[in-house]
PLY file of the C-alpha trace (Angstrom):
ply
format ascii 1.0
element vertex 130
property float x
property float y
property float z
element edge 129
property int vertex1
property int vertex2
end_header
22.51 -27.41 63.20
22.14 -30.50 61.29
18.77 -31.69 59.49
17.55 -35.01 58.69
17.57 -35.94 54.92
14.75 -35.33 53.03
12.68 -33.53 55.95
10.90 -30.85 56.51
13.70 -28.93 57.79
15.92 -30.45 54.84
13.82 -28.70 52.73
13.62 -25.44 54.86
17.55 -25.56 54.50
17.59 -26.24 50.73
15.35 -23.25 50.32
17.42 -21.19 52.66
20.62 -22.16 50.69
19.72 -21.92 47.17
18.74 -18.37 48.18
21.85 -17.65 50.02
23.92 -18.91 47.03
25.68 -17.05 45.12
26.00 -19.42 42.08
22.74 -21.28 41.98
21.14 -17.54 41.99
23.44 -16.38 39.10
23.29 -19.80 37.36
19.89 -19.50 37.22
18.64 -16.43 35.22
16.77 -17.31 32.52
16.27 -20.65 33.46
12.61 -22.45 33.80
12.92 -26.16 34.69
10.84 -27.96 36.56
12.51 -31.42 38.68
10.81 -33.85 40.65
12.33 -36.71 42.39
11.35 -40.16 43.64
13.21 -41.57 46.20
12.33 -45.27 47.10
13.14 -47.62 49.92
13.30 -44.96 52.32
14.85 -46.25 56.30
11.18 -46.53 57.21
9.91 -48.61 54.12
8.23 -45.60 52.46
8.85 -43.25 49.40
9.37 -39.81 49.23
8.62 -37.44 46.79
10.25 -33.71 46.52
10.71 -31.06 43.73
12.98 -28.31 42.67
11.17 -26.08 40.42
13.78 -23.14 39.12
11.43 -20.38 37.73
10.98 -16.19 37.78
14.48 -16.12 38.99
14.39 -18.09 41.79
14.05 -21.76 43.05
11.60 -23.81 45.27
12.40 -26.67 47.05
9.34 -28.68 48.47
8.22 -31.83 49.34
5.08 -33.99 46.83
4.40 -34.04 43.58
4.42 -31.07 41.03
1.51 -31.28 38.51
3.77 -30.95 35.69
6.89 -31.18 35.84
9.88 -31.27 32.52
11.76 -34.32 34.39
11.29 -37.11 36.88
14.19 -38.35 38.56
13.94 -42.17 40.35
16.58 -43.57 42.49
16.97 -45.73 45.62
17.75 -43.69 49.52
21.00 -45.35 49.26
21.57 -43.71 45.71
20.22 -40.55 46.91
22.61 -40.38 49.99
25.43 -41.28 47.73
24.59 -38.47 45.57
23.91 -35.97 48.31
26.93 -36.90 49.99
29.22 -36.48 46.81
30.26 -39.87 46.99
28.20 -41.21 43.91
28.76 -39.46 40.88
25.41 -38.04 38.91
26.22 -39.50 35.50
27.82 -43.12 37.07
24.56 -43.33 38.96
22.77 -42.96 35.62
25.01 -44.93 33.49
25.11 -47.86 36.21
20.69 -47.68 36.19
20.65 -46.76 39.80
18.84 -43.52 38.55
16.13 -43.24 36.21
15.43 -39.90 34.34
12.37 -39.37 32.53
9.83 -36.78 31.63
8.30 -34.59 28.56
11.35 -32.27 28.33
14.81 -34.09 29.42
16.13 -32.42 27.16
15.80 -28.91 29.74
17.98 -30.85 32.09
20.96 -30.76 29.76
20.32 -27.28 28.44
20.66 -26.09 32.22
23.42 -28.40 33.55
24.98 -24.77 34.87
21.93 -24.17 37.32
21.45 -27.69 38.03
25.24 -27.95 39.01
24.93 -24.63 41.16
21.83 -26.80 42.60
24.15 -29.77 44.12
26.82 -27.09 45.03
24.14 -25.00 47.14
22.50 -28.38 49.00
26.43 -29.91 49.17
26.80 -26.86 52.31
23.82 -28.06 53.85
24.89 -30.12 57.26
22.79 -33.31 57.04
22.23 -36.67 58.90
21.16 -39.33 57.14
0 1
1 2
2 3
3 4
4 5
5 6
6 7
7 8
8 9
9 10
10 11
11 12
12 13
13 14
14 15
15 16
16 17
17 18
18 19
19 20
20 21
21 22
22 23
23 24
24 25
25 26
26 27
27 28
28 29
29 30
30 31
31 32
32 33
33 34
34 35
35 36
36 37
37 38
38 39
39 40
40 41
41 42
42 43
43 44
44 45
45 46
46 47
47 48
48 49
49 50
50 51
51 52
52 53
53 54
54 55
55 56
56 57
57 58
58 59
59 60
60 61
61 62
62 63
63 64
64 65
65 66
66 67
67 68
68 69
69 70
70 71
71 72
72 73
73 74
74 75
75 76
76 77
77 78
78 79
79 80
80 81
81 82
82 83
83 84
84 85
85 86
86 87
87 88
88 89
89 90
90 91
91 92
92 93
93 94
94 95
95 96
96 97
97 98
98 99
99 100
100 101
101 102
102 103
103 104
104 105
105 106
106 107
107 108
108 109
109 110
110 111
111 112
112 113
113 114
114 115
115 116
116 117
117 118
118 119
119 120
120 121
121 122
122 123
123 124
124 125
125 126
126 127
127 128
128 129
C-alpha cells in the first residue's frame, strides 16, 4: 500500500520502518540526535514541518516542530522528493544551496552519518506517491 509523502500515514510508515530495520536499529545505539525538517512550497502552497528524533535506542518520526532540536534542515518539495526518491544526492543538494542545514549542534549530524544513512535506507523501502 502506497502513502502520500509527508502524511500522516508517511509518517506511520517511517515509524513502522525504522523499527523494522535492521540497520537504522543497529546504527543507532548510542546515538542522541535530534532532526527537524522544513519543507517549503508544498503542491498545495503550504509548508510542512516533521522531525526525526533518534534517542533511548530508538527513533520517532512525527510531524511539527520539536522544541529543541541539534539541526534544522530547509529545502524545497521538489528537493525533498528528489532526495526521498534517491535521485538527488544529500551532499549535491547541499553543495548546490537547495538545502539549508542549521542548528546549535551540526556538528551531531556528521558524528552520526552511520544512523542518519541507515535513516534514508529504512524510509528508501517505504512505497510512496508523491
Amino acid at each position: 500500500m502506497s502513502v502520500q509523502f509527508l502524511s500522516e500515514d508517511y509518517v506511520a510508515a517511517a515509524n513502522e520502518a525504522l523499527s523494522n530495520h535492521a540497520g537504522f536499529t543497529g546504527a543507532i545505539a548510542g546515538v542522541d540526535l535530534a532532526l527537524q525538517f522544513q519543507v517549503t512550497e508544498m503542491p498545495n502552497g503550504d509548508d510542512v514541518a516533521y522531525y526525526v528524533d533518534i534517542s533511548g535506542g530508538g527513533g520517532t518520526v512525527g510531524l511539527g516542530e520539536l522544541d529543541d532540536p541539534d539541526v534544522v534542515v530547509k529545502n524545497s518539495y521538489e528537493t525533498a522528493v528528489g532526495i526521498s526518491k534517491g535521485d538527488l544526492n544529500t551532499q549535491l543538494a547541499f553543495m548546490t544551496g537547495k538545502l539549508e542545514v542549521s542548528g546549535k549542534n551540526v556538528s551531531k549530524l556528521l558524528l552520526n552519518q552511520a544512523a542518519v544513512n541507515e535513516l534514508a535506507n529504512a524510509m528508501a523501502d517505504i512505497e510512496t506517491e508523491y
